[in-house]
N, C-alpha and C positions, 0 to 999 in steps of 0.2 A: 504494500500500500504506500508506503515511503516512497519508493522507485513511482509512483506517478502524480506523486505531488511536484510542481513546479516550485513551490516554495523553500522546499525540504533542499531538493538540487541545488536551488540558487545560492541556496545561505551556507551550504556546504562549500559548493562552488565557490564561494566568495570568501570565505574563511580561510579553506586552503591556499587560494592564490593569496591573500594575504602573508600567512605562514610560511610561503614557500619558496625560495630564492629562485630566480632561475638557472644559479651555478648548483642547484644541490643535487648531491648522488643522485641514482637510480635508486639506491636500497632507502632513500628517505621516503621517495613517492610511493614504495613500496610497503613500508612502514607507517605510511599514516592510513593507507587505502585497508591494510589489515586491522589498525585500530581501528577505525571507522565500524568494520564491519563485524569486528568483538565489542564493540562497545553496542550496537545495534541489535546486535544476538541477545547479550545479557539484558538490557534494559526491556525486549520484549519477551525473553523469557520468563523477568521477572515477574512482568506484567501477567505474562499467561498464568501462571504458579502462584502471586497473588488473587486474583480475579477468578480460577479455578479452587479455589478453598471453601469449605464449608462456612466457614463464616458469611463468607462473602454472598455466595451462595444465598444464604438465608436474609442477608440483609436489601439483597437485589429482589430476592423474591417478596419482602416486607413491604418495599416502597416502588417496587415496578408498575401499580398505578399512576402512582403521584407522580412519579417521573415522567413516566407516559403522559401524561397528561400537560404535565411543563412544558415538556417538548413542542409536545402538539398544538398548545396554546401559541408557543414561541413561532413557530414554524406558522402557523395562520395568521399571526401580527404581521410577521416579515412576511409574506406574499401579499395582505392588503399591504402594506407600504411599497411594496415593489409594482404591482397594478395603478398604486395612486400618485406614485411620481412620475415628475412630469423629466420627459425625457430631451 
């Protein structure tokens, strides 16, 4: 899902070129492009292993109305305001 956000790219994109000299090794471009990608793993691993837990579990299924319902409200605000601006 990362891979087709345009925003995710950019700021990555922009970060590295910042970071990154254009006299440096090979093995530096190769070294950030692997942490990129452990750091990517672990942080949505986390996520899965958090968010897959019984707690969690329980607390989603407590408030998945009300959530639901947030969303839904939010999401029908923002489309009348996207219908009633003037373009």
């Amino acid at each position: 899902m990362h891979l087709t956000n345009p925003k995710a790219i950019l700021s990555w994109t922009a970060i590295i070129a910042l970071g990154l000299r254009p006299d440096a090794p090979v093995a530096i471009v190769y070294a950030i492009i692997i942490g990129c990608l452990l750091i990517s793993l672990l942080i949505n691993q986390g996520y899965a292993i958090l968010f897959s837990s019984a707690p969690m579990i329980a607390g989603y299924r407590r408030i998945r109305r009300r959530a639901e319902a947030c969303l839904a409200a939010f999401f029908a605000f923002a489309s009348f305001k996207l219908l009633t601006s003037q373009l």
